[in-house]
Structure formats: structure tokens, C-alpha cells
Backbone of each chain as ProteinMPNN parsed JSONL, in Angstrom:
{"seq_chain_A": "XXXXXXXXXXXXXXXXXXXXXXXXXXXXXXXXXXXXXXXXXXXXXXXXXXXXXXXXXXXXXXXXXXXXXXXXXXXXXXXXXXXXXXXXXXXXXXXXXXXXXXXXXXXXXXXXXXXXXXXXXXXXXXXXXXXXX", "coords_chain_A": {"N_chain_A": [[85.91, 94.067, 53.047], [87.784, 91.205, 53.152], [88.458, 90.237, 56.817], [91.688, 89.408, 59.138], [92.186, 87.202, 61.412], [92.746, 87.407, 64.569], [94.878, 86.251, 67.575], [95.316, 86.164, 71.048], [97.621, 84.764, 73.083], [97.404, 85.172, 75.86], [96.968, 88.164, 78.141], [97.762, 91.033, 79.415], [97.077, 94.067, 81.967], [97.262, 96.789, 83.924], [96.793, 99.496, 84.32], [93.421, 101.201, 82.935], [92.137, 103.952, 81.943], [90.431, 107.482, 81.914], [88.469, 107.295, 79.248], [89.866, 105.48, 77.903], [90.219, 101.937, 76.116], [90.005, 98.284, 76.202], [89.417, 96.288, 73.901], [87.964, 93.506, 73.136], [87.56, 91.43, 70.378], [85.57, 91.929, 67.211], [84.946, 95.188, 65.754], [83.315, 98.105, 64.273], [83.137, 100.691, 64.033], [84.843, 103.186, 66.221], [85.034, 105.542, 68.07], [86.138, 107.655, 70.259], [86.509, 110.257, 72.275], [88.416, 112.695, 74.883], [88.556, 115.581, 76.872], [90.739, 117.09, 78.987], [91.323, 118.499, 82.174], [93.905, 120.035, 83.587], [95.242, 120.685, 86.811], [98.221, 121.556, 88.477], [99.647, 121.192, 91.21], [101.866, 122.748, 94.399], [100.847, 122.232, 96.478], [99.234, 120.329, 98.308], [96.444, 120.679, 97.443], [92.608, 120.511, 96.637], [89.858, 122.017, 95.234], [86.933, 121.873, 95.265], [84.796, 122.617, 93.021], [86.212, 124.132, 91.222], [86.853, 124.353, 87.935], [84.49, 124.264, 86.778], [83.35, 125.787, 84.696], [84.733, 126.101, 81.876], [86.068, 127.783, 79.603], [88.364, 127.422, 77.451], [90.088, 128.166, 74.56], [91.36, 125.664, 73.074], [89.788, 123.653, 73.672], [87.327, 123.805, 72.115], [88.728, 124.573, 69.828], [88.463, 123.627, 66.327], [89.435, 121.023, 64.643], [91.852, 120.076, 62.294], [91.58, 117.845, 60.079], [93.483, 114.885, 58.186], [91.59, 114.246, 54.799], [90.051, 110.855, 54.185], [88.859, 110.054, 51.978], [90.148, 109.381, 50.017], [90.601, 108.161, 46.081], [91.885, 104.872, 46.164], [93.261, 102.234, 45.215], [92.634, 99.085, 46.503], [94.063, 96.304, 47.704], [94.27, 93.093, 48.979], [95.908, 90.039, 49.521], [95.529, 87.452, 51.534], [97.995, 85.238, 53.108], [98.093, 83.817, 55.427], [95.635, 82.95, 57.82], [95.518, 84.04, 60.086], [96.71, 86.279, 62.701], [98.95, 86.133, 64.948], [99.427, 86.277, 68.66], [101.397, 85.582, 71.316], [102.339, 87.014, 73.97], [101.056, 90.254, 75.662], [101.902, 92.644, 77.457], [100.862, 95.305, 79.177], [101.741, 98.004, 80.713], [100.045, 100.692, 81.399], [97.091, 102.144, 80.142], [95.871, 105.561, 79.363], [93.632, 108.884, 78.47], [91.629, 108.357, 75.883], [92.753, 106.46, 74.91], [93.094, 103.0, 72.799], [92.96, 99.718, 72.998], [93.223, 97.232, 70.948], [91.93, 93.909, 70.608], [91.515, 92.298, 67.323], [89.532, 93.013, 64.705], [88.921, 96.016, 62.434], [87.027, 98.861, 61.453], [87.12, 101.798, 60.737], [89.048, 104.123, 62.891], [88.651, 106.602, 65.446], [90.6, 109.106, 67.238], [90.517, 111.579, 70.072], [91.691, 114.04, 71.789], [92.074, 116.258, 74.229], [94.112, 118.187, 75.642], [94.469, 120.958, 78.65], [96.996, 122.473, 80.04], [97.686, 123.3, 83.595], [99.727, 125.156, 86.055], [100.222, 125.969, 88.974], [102.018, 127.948, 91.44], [103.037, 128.652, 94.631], [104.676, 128.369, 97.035], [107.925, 130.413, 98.088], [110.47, 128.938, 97.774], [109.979, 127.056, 95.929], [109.667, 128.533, 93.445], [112.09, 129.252, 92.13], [112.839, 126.94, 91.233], [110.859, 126.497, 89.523], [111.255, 128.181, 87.482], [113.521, 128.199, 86.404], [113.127, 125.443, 85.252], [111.957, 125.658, 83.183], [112.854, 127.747, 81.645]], "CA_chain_A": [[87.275, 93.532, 53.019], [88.221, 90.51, 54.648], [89.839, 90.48, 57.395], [91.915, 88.391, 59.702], [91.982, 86.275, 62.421], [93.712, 87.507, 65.835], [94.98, 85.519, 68.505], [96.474, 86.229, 71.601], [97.178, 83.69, 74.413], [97.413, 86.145, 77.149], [97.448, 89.696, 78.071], [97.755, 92.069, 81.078], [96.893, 95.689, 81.855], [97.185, 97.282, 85.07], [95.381, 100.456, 84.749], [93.245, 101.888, 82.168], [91.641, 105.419, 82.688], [89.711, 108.314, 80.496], [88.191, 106.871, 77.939], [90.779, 104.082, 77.05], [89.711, 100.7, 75.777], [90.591, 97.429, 75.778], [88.005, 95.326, 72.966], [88.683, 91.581, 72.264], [86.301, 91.109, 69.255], [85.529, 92.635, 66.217], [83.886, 96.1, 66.039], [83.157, 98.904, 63.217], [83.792, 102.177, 64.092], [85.513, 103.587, 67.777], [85.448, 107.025, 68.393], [86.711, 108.255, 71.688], [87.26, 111.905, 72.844], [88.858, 112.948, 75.88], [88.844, 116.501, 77.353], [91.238, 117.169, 80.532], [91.523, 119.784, 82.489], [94.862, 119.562, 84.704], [96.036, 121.594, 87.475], [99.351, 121.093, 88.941], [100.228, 122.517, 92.212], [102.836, 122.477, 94.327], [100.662, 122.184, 97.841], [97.512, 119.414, 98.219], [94.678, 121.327, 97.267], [91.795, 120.304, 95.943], [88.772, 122.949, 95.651], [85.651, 120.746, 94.032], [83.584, 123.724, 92.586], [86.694, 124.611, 90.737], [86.451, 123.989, 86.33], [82.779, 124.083, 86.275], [83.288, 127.06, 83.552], [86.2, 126.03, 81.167], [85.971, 127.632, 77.976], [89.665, 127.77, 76.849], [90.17, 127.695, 73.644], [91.859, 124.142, 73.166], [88.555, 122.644, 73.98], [86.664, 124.423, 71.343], [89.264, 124.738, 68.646], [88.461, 122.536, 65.374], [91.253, 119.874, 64.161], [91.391, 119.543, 60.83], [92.327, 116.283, 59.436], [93.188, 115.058, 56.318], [90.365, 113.333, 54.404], [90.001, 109.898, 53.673], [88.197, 110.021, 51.061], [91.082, 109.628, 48.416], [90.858, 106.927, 45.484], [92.867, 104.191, 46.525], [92.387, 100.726, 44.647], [93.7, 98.35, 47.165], [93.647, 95.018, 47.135], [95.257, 92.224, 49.474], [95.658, 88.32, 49.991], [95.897, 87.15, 52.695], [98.71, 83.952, 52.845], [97.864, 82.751, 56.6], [94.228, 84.007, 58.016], [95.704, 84.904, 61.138], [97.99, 87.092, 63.755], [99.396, 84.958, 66.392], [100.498, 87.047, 69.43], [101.619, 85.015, 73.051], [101.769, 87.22, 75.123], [101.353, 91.041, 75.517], [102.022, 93.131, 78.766], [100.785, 96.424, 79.143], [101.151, 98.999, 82.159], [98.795, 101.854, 81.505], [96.36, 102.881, 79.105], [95.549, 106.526, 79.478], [93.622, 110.004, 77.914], [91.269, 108.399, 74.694], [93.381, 105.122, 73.864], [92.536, 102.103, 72.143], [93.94, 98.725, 72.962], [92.18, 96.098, 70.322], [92.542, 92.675, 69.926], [90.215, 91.78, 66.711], [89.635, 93.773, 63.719], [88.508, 97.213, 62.624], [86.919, 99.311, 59.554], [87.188, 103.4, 60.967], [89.006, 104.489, 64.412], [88.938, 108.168, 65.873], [90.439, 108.99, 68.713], [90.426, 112.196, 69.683], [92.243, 113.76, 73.115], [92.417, 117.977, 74.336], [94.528, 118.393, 77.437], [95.13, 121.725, 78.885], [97.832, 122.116, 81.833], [98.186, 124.906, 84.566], [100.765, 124.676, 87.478], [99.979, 127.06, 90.446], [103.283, 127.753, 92.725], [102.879, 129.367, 95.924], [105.729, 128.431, 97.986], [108.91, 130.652, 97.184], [111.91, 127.8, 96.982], [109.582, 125.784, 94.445], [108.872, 129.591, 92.635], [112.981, 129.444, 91.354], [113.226, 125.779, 90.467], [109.929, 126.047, 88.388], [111.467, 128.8, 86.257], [114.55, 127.104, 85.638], [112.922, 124.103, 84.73], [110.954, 126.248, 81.911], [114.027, 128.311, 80.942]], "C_chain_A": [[87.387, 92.382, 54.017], [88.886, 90.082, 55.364], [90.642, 89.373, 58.161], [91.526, 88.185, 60.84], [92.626, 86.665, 63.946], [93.848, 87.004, 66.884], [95.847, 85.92, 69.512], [96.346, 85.371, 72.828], [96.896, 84.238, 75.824], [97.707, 87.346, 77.186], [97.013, 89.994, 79.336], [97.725, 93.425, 81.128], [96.471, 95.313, 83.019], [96.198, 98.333, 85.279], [94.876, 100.838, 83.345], [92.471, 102.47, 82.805], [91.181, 106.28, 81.375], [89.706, 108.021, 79.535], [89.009, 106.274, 76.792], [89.573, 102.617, 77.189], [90.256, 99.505, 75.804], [89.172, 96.684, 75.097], [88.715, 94.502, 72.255], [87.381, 91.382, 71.531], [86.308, 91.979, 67.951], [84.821, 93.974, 66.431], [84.399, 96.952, 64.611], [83.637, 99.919, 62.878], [83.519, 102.442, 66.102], [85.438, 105.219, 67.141], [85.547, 107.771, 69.746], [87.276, 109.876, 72.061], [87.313, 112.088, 74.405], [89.384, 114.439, 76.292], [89.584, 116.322, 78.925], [91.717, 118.257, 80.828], [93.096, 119.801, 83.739], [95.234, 120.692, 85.317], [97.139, 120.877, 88.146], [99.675, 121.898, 90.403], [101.618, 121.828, 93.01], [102.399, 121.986, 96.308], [99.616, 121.071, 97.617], [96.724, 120.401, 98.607], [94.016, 121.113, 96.599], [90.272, 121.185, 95.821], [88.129, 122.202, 94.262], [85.019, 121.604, 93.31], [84.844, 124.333, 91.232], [86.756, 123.854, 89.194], [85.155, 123.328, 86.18], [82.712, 125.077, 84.88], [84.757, 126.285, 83.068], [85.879, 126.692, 79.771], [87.484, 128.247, 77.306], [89.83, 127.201, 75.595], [90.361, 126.379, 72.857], [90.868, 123.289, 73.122], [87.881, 122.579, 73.013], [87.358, 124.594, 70.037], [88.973, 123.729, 67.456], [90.305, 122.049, 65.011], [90.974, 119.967, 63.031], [92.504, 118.112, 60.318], [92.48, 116.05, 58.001], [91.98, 114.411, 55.598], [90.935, 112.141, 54.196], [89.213, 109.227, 53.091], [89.17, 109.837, 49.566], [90.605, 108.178, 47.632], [91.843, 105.994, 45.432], [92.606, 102.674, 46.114], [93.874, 99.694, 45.486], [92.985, 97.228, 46.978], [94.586, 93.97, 47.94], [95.271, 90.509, 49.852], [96.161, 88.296, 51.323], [96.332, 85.44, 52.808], [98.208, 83.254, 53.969], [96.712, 83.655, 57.187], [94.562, 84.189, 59.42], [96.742, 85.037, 61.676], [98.015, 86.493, 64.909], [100.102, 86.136, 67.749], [100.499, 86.439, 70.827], [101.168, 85.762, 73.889], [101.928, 89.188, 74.964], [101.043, 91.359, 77.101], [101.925, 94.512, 78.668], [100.675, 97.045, 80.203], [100.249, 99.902, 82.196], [97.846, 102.522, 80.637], [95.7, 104.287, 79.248], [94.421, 107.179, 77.956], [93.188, 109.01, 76.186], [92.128, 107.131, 74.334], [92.972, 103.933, 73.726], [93.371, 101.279, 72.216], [93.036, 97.339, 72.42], [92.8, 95.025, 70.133], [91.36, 91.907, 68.813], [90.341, 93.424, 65.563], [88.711, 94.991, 63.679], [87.931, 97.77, 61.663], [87.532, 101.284, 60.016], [87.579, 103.217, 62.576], [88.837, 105.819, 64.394], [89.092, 108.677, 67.203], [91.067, 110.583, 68.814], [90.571, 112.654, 71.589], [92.738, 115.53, 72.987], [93.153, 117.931, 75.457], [94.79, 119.989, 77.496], [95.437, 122.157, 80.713], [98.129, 123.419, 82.089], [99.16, 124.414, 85.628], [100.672, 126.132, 87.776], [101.359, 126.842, 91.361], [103.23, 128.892, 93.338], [104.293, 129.814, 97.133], [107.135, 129.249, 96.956], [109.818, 129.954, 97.013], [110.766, 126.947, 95.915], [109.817, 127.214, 93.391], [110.58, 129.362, 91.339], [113.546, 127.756, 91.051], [111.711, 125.949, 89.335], [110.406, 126.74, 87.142], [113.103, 128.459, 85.492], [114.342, 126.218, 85.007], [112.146, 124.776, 82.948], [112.2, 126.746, 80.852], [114.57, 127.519, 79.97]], "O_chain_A": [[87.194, 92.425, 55.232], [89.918, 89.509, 55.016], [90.276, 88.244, 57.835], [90.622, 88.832, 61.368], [93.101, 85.626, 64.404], [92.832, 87.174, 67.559], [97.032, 86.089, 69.224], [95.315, 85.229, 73.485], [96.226, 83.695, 76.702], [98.58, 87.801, 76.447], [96.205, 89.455, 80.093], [98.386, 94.027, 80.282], [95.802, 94.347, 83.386], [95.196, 98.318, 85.994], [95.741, 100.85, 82.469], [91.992, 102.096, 83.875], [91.409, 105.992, 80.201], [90.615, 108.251, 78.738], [89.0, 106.371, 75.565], [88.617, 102.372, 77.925], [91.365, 99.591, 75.277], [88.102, 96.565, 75.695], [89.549, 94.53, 71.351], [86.299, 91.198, 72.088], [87.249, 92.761, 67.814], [84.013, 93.949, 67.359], [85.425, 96.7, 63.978], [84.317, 100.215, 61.896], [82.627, 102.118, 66.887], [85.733, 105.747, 66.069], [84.654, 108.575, 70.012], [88.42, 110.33, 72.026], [86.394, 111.693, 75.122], [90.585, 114.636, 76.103], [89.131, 115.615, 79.826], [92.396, 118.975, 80.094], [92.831, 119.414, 84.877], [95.552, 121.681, 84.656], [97.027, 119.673, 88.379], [99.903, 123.104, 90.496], [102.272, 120.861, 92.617], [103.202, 121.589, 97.153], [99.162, 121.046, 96.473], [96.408, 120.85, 99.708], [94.419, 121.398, 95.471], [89.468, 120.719, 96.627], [88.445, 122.019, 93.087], [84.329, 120.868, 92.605], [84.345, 124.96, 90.298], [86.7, 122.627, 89.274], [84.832, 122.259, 85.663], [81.798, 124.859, 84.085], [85.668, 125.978, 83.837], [85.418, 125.983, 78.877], [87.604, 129.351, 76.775], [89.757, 125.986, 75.411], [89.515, 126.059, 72.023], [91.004, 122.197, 72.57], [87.579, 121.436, 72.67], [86.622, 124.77, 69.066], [89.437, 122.646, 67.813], [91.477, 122.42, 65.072], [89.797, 119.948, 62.672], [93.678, 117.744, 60.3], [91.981, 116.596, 57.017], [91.289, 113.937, 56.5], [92.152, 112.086, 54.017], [88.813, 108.102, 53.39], [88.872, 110.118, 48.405], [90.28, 107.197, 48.301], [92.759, 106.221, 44.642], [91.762, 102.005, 46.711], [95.089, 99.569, 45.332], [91.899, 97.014, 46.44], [95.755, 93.968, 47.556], [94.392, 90.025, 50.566], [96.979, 88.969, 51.951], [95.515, 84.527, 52.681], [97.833, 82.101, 53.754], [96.757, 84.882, 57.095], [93.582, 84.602, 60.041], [97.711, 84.307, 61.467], [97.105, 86.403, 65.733], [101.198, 86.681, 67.619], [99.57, 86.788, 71.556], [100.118, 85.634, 74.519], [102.829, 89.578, 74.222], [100.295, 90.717, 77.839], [102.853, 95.074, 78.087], [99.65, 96.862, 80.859], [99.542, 99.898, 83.203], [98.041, 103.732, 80.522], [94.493, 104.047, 79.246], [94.268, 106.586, 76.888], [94.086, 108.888, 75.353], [92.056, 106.867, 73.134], [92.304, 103.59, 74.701], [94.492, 101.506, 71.759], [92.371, 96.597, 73.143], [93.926, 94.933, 69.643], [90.499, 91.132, 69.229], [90.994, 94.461, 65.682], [87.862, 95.165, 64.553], [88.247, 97.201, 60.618], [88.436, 101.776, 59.341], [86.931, 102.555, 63.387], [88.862, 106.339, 63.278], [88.237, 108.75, 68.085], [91.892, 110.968, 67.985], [89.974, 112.065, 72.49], [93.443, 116.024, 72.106], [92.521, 117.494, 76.419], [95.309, 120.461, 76.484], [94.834, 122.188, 81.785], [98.574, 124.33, 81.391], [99.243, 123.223, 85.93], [100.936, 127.126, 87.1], [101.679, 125.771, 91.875], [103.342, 129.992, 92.796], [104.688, 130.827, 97.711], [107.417, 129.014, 95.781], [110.32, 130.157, 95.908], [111.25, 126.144, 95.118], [110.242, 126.832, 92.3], [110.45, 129.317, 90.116], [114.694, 127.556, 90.654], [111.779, 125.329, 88.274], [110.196, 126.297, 86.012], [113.521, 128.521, 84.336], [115.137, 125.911, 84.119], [111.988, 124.171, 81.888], [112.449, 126.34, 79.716], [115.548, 127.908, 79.333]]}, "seq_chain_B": "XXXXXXXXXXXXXXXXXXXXXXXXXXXXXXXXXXXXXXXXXXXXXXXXXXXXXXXXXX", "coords_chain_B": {"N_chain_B": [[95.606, 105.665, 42.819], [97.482, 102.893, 43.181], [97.182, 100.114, 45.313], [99.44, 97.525, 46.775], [98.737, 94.715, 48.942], [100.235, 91.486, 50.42], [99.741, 89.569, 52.86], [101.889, 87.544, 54.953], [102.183, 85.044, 57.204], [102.36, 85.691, 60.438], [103.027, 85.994, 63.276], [104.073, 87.004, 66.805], [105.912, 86.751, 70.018], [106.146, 88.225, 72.102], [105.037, 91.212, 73.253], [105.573, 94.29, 75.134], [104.568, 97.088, 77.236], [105.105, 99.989, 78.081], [103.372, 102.413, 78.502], [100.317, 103.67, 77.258], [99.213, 106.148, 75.637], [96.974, 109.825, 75.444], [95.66, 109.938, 73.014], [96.491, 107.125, 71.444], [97.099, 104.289, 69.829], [96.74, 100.88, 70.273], [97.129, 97.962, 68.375], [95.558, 94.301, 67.354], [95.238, 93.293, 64.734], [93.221, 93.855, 62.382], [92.762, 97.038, 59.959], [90.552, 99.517, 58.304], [91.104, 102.142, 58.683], [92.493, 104.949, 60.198], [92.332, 107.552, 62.644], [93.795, 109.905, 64.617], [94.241, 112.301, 67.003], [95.497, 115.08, 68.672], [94.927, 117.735, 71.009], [97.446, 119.845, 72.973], [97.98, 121.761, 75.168], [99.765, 123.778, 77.311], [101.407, 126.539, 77.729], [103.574, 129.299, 78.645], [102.122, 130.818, 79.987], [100.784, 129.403, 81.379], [102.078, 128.992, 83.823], [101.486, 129.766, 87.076], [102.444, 132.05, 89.307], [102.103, 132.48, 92.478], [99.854, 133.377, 95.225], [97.268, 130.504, 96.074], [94.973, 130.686, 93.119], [91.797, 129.848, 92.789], [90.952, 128.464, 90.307], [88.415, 128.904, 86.645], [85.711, 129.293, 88.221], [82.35, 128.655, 88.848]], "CA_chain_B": [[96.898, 105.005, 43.338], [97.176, 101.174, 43.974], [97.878, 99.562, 46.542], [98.712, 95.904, 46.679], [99.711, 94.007, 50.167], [100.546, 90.489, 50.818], [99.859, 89.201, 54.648], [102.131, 85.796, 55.59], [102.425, 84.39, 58.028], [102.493, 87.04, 61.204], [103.365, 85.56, 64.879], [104.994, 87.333, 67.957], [106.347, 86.001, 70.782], [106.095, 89.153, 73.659], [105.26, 92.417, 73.555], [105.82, 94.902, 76.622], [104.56, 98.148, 76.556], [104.912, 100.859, 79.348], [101.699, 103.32, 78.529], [99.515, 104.008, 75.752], [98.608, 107.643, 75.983], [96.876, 110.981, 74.426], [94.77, 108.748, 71.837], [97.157, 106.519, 70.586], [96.16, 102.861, 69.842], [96.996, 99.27, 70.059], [95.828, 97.272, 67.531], [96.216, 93.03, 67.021], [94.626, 93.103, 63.56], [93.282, 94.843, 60.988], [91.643, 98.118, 59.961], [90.626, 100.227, 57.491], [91.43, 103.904, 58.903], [92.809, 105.354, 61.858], [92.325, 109.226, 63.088], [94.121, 110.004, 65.966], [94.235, 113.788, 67.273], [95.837, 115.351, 70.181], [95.798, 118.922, 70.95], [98.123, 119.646, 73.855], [98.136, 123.121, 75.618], [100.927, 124.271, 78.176], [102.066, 127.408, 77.221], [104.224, 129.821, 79.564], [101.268, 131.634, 80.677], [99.932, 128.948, 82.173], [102.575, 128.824, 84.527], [101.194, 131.185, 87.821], [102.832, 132.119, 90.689], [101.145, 133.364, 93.66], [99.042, 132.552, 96.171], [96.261, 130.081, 95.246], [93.477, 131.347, 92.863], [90.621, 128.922, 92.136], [90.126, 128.456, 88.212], [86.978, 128.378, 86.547], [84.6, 128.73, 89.182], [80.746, 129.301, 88.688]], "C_chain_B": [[96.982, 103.489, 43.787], [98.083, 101.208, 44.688], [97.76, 97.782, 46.654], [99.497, 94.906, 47.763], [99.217, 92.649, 50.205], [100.95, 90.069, 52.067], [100.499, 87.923, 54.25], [101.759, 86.191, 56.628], [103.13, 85.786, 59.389], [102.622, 86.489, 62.692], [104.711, 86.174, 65.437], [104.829, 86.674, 68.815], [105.571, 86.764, 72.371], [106.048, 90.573, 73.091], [104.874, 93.346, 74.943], [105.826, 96.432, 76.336], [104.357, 98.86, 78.115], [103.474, 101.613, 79.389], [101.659, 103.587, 77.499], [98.762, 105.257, 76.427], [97.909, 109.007, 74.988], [96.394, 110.038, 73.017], [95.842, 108.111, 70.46], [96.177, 105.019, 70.826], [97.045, 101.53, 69.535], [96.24, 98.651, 69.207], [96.416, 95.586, 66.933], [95.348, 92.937, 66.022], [94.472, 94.057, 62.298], [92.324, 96.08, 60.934], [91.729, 98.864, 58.849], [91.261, 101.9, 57.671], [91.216, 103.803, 60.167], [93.307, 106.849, 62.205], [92.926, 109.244, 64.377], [94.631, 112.243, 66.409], [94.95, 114.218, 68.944], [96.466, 116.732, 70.16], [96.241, 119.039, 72.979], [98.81, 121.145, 74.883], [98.581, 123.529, 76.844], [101.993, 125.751, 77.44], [102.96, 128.243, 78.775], [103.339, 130.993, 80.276], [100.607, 131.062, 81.517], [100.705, 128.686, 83.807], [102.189, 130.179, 85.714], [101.878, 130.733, 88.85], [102.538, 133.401, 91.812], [100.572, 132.51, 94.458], [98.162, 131.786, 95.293], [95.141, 130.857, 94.621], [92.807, 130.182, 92.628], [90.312, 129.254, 90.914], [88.99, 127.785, 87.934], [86.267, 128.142, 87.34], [83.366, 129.352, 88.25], [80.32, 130.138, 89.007]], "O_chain_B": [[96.449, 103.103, 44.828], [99.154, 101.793, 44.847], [96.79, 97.025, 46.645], [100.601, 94.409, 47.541], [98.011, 92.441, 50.068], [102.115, 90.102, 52.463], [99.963, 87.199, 53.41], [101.212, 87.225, 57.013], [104.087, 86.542, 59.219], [101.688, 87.053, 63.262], [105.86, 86.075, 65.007], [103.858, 85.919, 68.842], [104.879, 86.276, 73.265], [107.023, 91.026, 72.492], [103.934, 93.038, 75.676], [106.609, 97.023, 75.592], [103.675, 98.419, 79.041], [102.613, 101.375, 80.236], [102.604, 103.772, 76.732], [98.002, 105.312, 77.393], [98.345, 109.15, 73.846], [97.184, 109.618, 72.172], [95.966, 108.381, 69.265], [95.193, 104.725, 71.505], [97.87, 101.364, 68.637], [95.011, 98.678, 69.161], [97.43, 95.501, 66.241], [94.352, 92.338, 66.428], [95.237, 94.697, 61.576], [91.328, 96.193, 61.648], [92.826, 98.979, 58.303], [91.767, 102.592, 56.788], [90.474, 103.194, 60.938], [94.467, 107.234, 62.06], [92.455, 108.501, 65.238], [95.343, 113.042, 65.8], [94.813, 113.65, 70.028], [97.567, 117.102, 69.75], [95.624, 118.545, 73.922], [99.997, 121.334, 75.148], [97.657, 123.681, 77.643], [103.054, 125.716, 76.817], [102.885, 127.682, 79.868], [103.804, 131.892, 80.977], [99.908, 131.644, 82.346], [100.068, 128.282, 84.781], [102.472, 131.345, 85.439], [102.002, 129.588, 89.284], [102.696, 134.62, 91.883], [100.666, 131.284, 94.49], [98.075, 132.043, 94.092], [94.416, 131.581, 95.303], [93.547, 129.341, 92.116], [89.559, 130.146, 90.523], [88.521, 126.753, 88.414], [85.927, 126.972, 87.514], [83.385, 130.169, 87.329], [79.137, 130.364, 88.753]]}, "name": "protein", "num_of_chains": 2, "seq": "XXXXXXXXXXXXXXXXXXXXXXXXXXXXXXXXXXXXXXXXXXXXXXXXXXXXXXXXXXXXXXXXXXXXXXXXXXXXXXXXXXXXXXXXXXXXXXXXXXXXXXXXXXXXXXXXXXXXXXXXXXXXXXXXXXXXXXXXXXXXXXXXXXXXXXXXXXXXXXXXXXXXXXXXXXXXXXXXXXXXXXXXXXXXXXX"}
């Protein structure tokens, strides 16, 4: 298929992080997965030895997707061979994301998080369960 | 099933985007297929309260 043309005069990104992208060019196929393990607490603690063992389900569960494999007779002109874009401004690319400028044939992006919050102190213990309630 | 699209003429000016997160995607062009997945696990068990335990150790 062929495709277009993309232009952009300028762009900005501050942070990107876990297995985000930014790709100015053409490419084929992306596939990106991102496991995260998050703890939340309510004190600074950090113990390094801690999620060496994770096997929580979430991690391990299959996705099922739909196929795309259907018969689909497409077909498109293309009036002007390219996408004009000035200017784009982006603050953060997180967790598996894809920020392309340039064309594509297959993406897959593909992102597990699972979150704990530890509370110790008792005045945080009755705002956390309010906040859940 | 057909499908039959007509690209003009396609120019922006500004776009401004706070965060791209959990495998979403930006994209200035074109593509054939796009999978995006995100499982997302916070349930009310995960919420503990107590002293610290260390999870998942070795």
C-alpha cells in the first residue's frame, strides 16, 4: 500500500520512560510490552531484593484480541501525498507507548500493570479507606 | 466488506498533548493495524494495612 508523506516542523517531549518510543521514519512492525510492578506506600521505603518472584496472575494471563485477519477489500487515493503537522508538544510518554512520525504496516503494544499500596501509619489507614469506599 | 477512503489535503497547525500512557500511540501517518492491550490490576485486596511486609522476595 502506498503510503504517505509526513511532515512535522517541530516537536518536543520531555520525558519518555518504559518502553515508549518516539520513531521519525518509516518502520514495519513495533511491538512493545511493558510489565510493571508498582508499590505505593505511604513512608519512603525502598527494599531492592523486593519483586524478584512476581508471579501474579496479570502477568501471565493471555489477552485475546480480535483477529485481523478479516476480508477487507480496501482501496484508497491519495489527493495530496502528504500530512503537514507544525508543531506538536508532548509532556510524557509512559508504560509501552508509541509516538511515530512516518508510516506503519502492524503495531502491538502491549502494557500489564499491577498496583499494591502498603499503609502503615494510622491517620493515612482512614483516609485510604474512604478514598476506596 | 469494502472499504474505500479518500486522503486530501491533511495539515495541522499545533497539537499539545499532556501524556501518552498504558500503550497508547501517536501516530503522524499511516498504518495498516494497530493492537493495543492493557491489563490493569488494582483490586481491593491489594490494598494492605499494616506494618511493612516486603513483596516477592527470593
Amino acid at each position: 500500500m502506498l503510503k504517505r508523506i509526513s511532515k512535522v516542523e517541530r516537536i518536543g517531549i520531555q520525558i519518555l520512560t518504559f518502553s515508549s518510543h518516539l520513531l521519525i521514519g518509516d518502520s514495519t512492525i513495533i511491538n512493545a510490552k511493558s510489565d510493571t510492578f508498582a508499590v505505593k506506600r505511604d513512608k519512603e521505603l525502598f527494599l531492592e531484593n523486593e519483586g524478584d518472584v512476581i508471579n501474579y496472575g496479570i502477568f501471565s494471563l493471555p489477552l485475546i484480541l480480535p483477529p485481523i485477519d478479516q476480508q477487507i477489500y480496501y482501496r484508497n487515493q491519495h489527493m495530496c501525498g502528504c500530512i503537514v503537522v507544525n508543531r506538536i508538544n508532548i509532556l510524557g510518554a509512559t508504560s509501552s507507548s508509541i509516538i511515530q512520525i512516518g508510516s506503519n504496516k502492524n503495531i502491538y503494544l502491549e502494557n500489564r500493570r499491577k498496583e499494591i499500596r502498603q499503609i502503615a501509619e494510622p491517620e493515612n489507614i482512614q483516609k485510604a479507606t474512604n478514598q476506596t469506599e | 466488506m469494502i472499504l474505500e477512503v479518500i486522503n486530501h489535503d491533511l495539515h495541522v497547525v499545533n497539537i499539545n498533548i499532556i501524556a501518552i500512557a498504558s500503550s497508547s500511540a501517536v501516530l503522524v501517518g499511516d498504518t495498516d493495524s494497530m493492537q493495543m492491550v492493557c491489563a490493569y490490576d488494582s483490586p481491593s485486596s491489594s490494598l494492605l494495612i499494616g506494618p511493612f511486609v516486603p513483596i516477592a522476595t527470593r
